[in-house]
Residue, then its C-alpha position, 0 to 999 in steps of 0.5 A: x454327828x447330830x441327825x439333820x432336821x429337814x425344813x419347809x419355807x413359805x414365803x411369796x417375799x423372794x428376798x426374804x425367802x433367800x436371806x431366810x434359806x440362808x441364815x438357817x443353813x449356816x447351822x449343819x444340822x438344818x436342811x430347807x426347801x422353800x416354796x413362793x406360794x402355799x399351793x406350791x408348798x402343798x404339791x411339795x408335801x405331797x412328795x416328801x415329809x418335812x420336820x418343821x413347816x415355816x410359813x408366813x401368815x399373809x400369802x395371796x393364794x391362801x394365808x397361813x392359818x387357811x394352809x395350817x388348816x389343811x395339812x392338819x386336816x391331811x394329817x400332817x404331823x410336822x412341826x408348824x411355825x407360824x410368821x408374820x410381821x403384823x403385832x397382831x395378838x389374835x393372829x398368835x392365838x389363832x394360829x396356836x389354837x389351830x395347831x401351830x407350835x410356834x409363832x414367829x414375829x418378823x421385824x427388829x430384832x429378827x436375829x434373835x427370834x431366828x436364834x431362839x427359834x433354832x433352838x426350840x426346833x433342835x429341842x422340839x424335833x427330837x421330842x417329836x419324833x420319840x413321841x412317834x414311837x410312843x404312839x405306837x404303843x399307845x395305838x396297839x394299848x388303845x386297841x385293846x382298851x377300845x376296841x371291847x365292850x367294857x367300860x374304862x375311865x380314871x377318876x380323881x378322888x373328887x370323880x373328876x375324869x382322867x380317862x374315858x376309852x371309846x365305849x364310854x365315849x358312846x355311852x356319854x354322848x360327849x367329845x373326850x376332851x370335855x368328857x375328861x373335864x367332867x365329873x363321873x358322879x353327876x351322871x350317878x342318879x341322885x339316890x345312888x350316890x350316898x352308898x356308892x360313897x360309902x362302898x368306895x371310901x372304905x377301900x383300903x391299900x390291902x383291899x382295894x378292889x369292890x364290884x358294885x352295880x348301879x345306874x349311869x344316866x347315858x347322854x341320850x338321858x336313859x338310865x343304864x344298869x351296869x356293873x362296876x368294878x371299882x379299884x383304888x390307887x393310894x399314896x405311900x400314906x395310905x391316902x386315895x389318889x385315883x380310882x379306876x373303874x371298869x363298867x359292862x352291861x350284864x343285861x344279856x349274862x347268861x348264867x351257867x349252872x343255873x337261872x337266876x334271871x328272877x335275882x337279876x330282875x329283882x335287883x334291876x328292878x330295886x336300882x331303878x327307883x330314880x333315873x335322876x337327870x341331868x341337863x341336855x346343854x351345858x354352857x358354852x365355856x362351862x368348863x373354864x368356869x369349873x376351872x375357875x371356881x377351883x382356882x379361886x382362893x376362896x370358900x366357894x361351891x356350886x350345885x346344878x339345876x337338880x340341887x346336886x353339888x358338882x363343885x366344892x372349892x379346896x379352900x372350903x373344905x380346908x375351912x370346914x374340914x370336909x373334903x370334896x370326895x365326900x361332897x361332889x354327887x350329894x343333893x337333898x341340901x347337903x352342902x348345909x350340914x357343914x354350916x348348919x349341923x344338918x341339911x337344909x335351905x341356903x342362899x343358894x336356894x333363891x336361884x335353885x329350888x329342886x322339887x319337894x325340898x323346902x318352901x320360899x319361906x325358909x330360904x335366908x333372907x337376902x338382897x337382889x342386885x342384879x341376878x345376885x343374892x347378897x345374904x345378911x350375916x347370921x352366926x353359926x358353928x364351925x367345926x365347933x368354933x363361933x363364926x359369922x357367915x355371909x353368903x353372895x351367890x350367882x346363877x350360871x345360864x346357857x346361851x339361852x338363858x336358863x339356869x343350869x347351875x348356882x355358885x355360892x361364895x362364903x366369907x366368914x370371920x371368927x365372931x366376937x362381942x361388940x367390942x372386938x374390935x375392927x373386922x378381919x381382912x381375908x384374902x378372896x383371890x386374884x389374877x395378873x398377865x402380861x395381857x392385863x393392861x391399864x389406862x388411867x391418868x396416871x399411866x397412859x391414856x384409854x386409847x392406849x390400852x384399847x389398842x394394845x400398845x400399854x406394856x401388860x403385867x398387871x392384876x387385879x386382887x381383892x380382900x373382903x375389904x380392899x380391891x388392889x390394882x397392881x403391878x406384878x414384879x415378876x412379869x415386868x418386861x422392862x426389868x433388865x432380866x424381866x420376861x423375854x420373848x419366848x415361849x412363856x409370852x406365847x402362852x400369855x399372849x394366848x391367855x393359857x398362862x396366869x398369876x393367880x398365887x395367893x399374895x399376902x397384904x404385904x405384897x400387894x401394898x408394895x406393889x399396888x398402883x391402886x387401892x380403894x377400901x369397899x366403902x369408898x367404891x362408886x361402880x364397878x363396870x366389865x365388859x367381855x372381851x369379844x371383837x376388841x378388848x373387854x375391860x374391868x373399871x374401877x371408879x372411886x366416889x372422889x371420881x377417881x378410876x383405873x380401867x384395865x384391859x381385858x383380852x382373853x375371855x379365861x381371865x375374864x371369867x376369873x375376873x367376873x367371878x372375883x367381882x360377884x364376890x367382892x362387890x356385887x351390889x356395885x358391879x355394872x356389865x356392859 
């Protein structure tokens, strides 16, 4: 006999709270309490523990999100469902983003939300209540991981963070959630790094343990001598997967059977040489631009405001036959050596010259459009094969203003005489969602889109040649079996779930509903999504457009950076 699943509903609609109460108990496993007001509710979850918490959004004492808030805020674990019967997108996005783990959507076709809600409760209440016991272990594991003075943290194999425990928490300054998105090298002085590298990359399955000493730079900026324990997990081919890093202060190491405080001084004294930097700030949204520029399916890299590089996209080491591991951390203008066969000044210098690296002169010529950097094409040598490159690079600034990083794009093809024939067509990258929505002549009006009534489902896709707008087949709500109402329109509503697979041209001519060649482009104009919609539009020089709506700032950013690749010299904000 299945377990009963206990229920809180809040609702100040008496008629709708009884037909409610009642549709739910006809299943036996399902037993509600109600509550008129959300005060009410609170004196009622003062006394008992319910698994699942329903609550309408607009109650005259305090609206749903207000009374999310401060079970959360109680420590209240329930399952929180959120209800309303306004189409509101920002009231979903809201509430999820507060906490809530699913939103209801009064109206038409209530019979069936309230079936498929059942069903999410009877999936999700059991998870939960496992997920109880596992945080029981973890709690007495992280006591033990935190509650020392040691050092711990995963990293990928690039030295992105998986795991940091509270000491290292303190010694970085920043929340875990941002701390794991970050990357462990960049807070390596910079002449540090290159014999770090060289010390982990030769762990092998049958020695996999090294212990190194060397700098952190803390998140006050101070330069902190620690020991490291470094070990690395490798796959069944032998290849790194992950290393785990175990870090103490041996300043106050007291050495039996003998002093060796002038050894330890002398060694301190020669790792201290640089205490290197890094920036005080990051910009807000820094992480989803990092993000981003790993998704985009093309050659792309960025340095920070030292000249240190701190992303190296998968496409470009798949082009250059170097993996990010070996480049993440470097500064002194290694990232030209793939290109070029030896370090020295790019594109990229135009917006970051770090101190006593190269004079202006040096630096490839380039066009200015706006703040981005269009540089001529040269010929060049990679992994032994004639290519043209071309460069376009951007900075990255904080609220402020100031440039805390540079984003480089590559586009290369294989060089050929004059009489090669036409150029190639690579593929830059691209985005759709259902909450990407046209408004042009020929599929609605500007209105439409503007107030979120244009059904959603398209994209936005370029090559080096061609911009495509599209229809995506595989988010048409109109299909017979398209995409229902569920979890996985939640997650679009709320901007966390995206197309962003590689299409090949054949895909996108089938599904275009607009296409333009480079040339025959006018203007491109964004505008970010803040209060209202943002938008993306395309006009042609034969007065033609397509606006698409924008409503999440995620794949604005993604779109923004497509855009500084395909067509900078054009692209107009707003």
């Amino acid at each position: 006999m299945p377990q009963t699943i206990s229920l809180l509903c809040i609702d100040d609609e008496p008629l709708f709270l009884d037909a409610f109460k009642a549709r739910l108990e006809q299943e036996k496993d399902l037993a509600v309490t109600t509550a008129l007001t959300a005060s009410d509710a609170l004196d009622v979850l003062n006394r008992q523990y319910f698994d699942v918490i329903i609550a309408d959004y607009a109650m005259p004492d305090m609206d749903g999100l207000a009374l999310l808030k401060e079970i959360r805020a109680r420590g209240g674990q329930s399952i929180f469902v959120m209800a309303t019967a306004k189409r509101l997108a920002h009231i979903a996005r809201d509430a999820l983003n507060t906490g809530a783990d699913y939103y209801l959507q009064k109206g038409a076709d209530m019979a069936n939300e309230v079936a498929r809600l059942i069903d999410f409760i009877r999936v999700r209440v059991p998870q939960k209540n496992a997920e109880y016991e596992l945080i029981a272990w973890a709690r007495f594991y992280n006591s033990i991981v935190d509650s020392g003075a040691e050092l711990i943290c995963r990293i990928k194999a690039d030295g992105t963070f998986t795991f940091v425990n509270e000491p290292c928490v303190h010694l970085y300054k920043k929340p875990y959630r941002q701390l794991v998105r970050e990357n462990f090298f960049a807070f390596v002085p910079d002449s540090e790094r290159s014999e770090i590298f060289t010390c982990i990359q030769g762990l092998t399955p049958e020695k996999p343990d090294c212990l190194l000493q060397h700098h952190i730079i803390a998140g006050d900026g101070r330069s902190v001598p620690l020991e490291w324990g470094y070990h690395g997990f490798f796959s069944q081919t032998g290849a790194i997967q992950e290393y785990q890093l175990a870090g103490r202060d041996t300043s106050a190491l007291v050495r039996i059977g003998g002093s060796m405080a002038d050894e330890a001084e002398t060694t301190l004294s020669a790792a201290a040489g640089d205490t290197g930097s890094v920036p005080e700030e990051k910009q807000e949204g820094w992480n989803d631009l990092m993000a981003t520029l790993q998704s985009l399916d093309a050659p792309v890299f960025a340095i920070d405001a030292s000249g240190v590089i701190i992303a190296w996209s998968a496409k470009l080491a798949q082009l250059t036959g170097v993996p990010a591991v070996e480049m993440i951390g470097k500064g002194g203008q290694e990232y030209a050596v793939p290109f070029y066969g030896k370090p020295g000044p790019m594109l990229i210098d135009h917006i970051i010259r770090p101190p006593g690296t190269i004079a202006g002169r040096d630096i490839p010529a380039a066009k200015k459009v706006g703040d981005t950097f269009i540089g001529e094409k040269e010929h060049v040598a990679i992994r032994g094969r004639p290519m043209i490159l071309q460069g376009k690079c951007s900075p990255v600034q904080n609220a402020a203003g100031q440039v805390m990083a540079a984003i480089e794009a590559i586009t290369v093809s294989e060089a050929r005489d004059e009489t090669g024939g036409a150029a190639s067509e690579d593929y830059l990258g691209g985005i759709s969602s259902l909450t990407l929505k046209i408004a042009s002549e020929g599929v609605g009006g500007a209105i439409a889109g503007a107030i979120g009534s244009a059904v959603g489902g398209y994209g936005i896709y370029a090559t080096t040649r061609r911009l495509f707008v599209i229809r995506n087949p595989d988010l048409d709500v109109s299909a017979p079996q398209g995409v229902q109402f569920g979890t996985f329109i939640m997650d679009e509503l709320f901007g966390t779930a995206s197309d962003t697979r590689q299409k090949t041209l054949g895909e996108l001519e089938n599904s275009r509903i607009f296409e333009s060649e480079r040339k025959d482009l006018a203007k491109i104009t964004l505008k970010k999504p803040v209060l209202l919609s943002g938008y993306l539009e395309i006009r042609k020089t034969d007065g033609t457009s397509v606006r698409m709506y924008i409503d999440h700032k995620k794949a604005y950013t993604y779109i923004e950076n497509l855009m500084k690749m395909f067509a900078p010299d054009i692209l107009i904000f707003e």
